[in-house]
C-alpha positions in Angstrom: 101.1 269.7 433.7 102.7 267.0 436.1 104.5 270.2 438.0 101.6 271.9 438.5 99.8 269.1 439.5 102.6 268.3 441.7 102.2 272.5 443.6 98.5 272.2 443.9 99.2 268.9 445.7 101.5 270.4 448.6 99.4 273.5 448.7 96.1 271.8 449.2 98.4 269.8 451.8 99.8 273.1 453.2 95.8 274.2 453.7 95.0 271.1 455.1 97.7 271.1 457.7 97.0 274.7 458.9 95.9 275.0 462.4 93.8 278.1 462.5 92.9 278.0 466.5 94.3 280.5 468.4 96.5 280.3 472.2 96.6 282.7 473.4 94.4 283.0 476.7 93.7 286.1 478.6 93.5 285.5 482.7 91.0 287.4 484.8 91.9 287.7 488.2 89.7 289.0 491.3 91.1 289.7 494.2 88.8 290.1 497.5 89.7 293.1 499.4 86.6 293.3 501.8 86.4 291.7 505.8 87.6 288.4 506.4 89.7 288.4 503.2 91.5 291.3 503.1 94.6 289.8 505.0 94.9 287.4 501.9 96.1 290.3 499.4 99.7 289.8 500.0 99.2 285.9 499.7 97.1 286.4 496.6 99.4 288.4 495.2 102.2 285.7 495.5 100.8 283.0 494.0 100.3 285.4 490.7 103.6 286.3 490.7 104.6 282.5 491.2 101.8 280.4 489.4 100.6 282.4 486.8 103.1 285.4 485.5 106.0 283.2 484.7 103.7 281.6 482.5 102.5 283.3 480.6 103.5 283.4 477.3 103.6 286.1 474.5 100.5 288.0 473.7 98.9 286.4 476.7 96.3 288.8 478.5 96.5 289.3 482.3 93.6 291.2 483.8 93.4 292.0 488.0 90.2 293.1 489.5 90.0 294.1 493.0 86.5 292.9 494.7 85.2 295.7 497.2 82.0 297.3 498.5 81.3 298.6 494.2 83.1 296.1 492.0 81.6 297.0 488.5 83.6 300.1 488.5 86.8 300.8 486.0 88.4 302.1 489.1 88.5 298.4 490.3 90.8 297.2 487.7 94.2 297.0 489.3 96.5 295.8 486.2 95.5 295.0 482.4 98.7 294.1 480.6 98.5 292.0 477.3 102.4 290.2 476.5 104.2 291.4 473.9 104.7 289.0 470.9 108.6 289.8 471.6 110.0 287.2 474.2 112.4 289.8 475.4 109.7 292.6 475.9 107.5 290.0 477.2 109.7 289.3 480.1 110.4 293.8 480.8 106.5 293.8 480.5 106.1 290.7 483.6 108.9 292.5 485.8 106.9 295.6 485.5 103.8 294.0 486.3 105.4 292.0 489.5 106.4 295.4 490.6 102.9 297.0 490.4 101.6 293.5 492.2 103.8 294.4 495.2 102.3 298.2 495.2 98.6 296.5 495.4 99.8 294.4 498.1 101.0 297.0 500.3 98.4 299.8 499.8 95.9 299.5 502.8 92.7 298.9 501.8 89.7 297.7 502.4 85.5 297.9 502.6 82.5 296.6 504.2 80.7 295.1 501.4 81.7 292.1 498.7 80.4 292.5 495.4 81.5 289.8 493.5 79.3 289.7 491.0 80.2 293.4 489.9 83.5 292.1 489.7 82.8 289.3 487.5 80.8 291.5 485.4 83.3 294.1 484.8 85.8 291.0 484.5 83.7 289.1 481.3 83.7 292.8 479.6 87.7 293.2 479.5 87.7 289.5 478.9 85.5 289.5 476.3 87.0 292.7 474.6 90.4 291.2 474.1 89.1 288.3 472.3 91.8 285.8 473.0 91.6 282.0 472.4 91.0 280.9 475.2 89.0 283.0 478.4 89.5 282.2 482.5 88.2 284.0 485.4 90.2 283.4 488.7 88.2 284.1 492.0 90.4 284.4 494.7 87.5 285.3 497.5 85.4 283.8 500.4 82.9 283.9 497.9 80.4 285.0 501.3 78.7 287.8 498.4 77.3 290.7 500.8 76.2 293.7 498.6 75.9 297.5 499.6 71.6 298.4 500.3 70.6 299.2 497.0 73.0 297.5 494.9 71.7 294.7 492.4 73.2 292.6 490.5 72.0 289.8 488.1 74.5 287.8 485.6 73.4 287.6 482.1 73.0 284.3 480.7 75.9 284.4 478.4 77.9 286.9 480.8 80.5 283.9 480.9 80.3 282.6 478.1 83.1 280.8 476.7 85.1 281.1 479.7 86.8 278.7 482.5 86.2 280.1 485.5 88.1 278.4 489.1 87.6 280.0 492.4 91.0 279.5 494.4 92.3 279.7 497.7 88.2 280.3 499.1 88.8 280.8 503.1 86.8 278.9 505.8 84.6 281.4 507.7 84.2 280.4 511.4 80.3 278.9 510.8 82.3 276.8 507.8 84.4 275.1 510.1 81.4 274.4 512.7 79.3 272.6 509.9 81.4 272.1 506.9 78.2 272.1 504.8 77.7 275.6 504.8 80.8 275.8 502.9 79.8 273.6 500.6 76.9 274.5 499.8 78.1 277.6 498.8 80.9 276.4 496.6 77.3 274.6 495.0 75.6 277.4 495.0 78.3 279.7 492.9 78.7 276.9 490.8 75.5 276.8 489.6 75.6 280.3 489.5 78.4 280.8 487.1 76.9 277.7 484.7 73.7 279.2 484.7 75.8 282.4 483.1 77.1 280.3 480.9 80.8 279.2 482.2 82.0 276.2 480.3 82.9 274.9 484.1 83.6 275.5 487.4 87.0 274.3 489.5 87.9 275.1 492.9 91.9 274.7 494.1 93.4 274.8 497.6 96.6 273.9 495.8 97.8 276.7 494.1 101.1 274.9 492.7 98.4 273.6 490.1 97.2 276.4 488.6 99.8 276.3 485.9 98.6 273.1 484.5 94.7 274.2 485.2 95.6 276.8 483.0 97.3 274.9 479.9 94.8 272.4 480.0 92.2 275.0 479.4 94.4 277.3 476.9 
């Protein structure tokens, strides 16, 4: 009786111990391609291969969108690539993925319009889809939105839900550096944008040496 007593114990201790939660996070990334931006791609493109991809650990989700003139468009998705639980795959699959980086860096490209909000749309979807612990959406942009005629777009008000989202590296446009309060009013305004769909919050980095401890704090 004592003995079995004694296994119920540790097992009830075992239970009690578990931790359930999952970690492994699954990175959006969205890459402006459009005007004043477009000479950013290589730089961009960098700081994944620097600040995030080393990072990343096993069965970690990395999606890249590109941000043109139609963002919500499957075409726009430049990489999806979720780790391997196998260190040593893990690290063939980030090679692999640093090589088709470099390939989006040097392809020309470009367009007249931004649609960001397509691209944040079509990001939540995959981001969503994979279902990983933990969700953040990388917005590597002017964040100046200027949609085709006819286009509309309109967040959902759970669109982001459950997710971090940062925009990084957002480039001064000639008016911003005549009255800095354009600029920040529309860092505001996108941050009120992205809560009002729901974000759990809204960072902005100029930094990109901390985005590897943005990210584990939010994991």
């Amino acid at each position: 009786m004592k003995r079995t007593l004694a296994i119920l114990a540790l097992a009830a201790l075992a239970l009690g111990c578990s931790d359930s939660r999952r970690y492994d996070q699954a990175i959006g990334v969205l890459i402006d391609v459009s005007g004043t931006y477009s000479d950013k791609r290589v730089e961009t493109v960098n700081v994944i291969k620097r600040e995030i991809l080393p990072h990343m650990v096993p069965g970690d989700t990395l999606l890249v969108i590109r941000i043109d003139s139609e963002s919500y468009d499957k075409e726009n998705v430049e990489a999806l690539l979720t780790l391997d639980r196998r260190p040593s795959h893990a690290n063939a699959q980030k090679l692999a993925m640093a090589r088709k980086l470099d390939g989006f860096a040097r392809r020309e490209q470009g367009s007249k319009h931004t649609d960001i909000p397509g691209a944040i749309m079509l990001a939540s979807e995959y981001l969503a889809e994979v279902g990983s612990g933990s969700r953040v959406m990388l917005i590597f942009s002017d964040l100046q939105e200027d949609l085709p005629a006819g286009s509309k777009r309109a967040l959902a008000k759970d669109e982001l839900q459950g997710t971090h989202v940062a925009a990084m590296n957002v480039k001064r446009l000639n008016r911003d550096t005549s009255d800095p309060r354009v600029f920040r009013d529309r860092l505001a305004a996108w941050e009120g944008r992205v809560k009002s769909a729901g974000a759990i919050d809204w960072r902005t980095f100029m930094d990109a040496t901390k985005l590897p401890d943005y990210l584990n704090e939010v994991r």
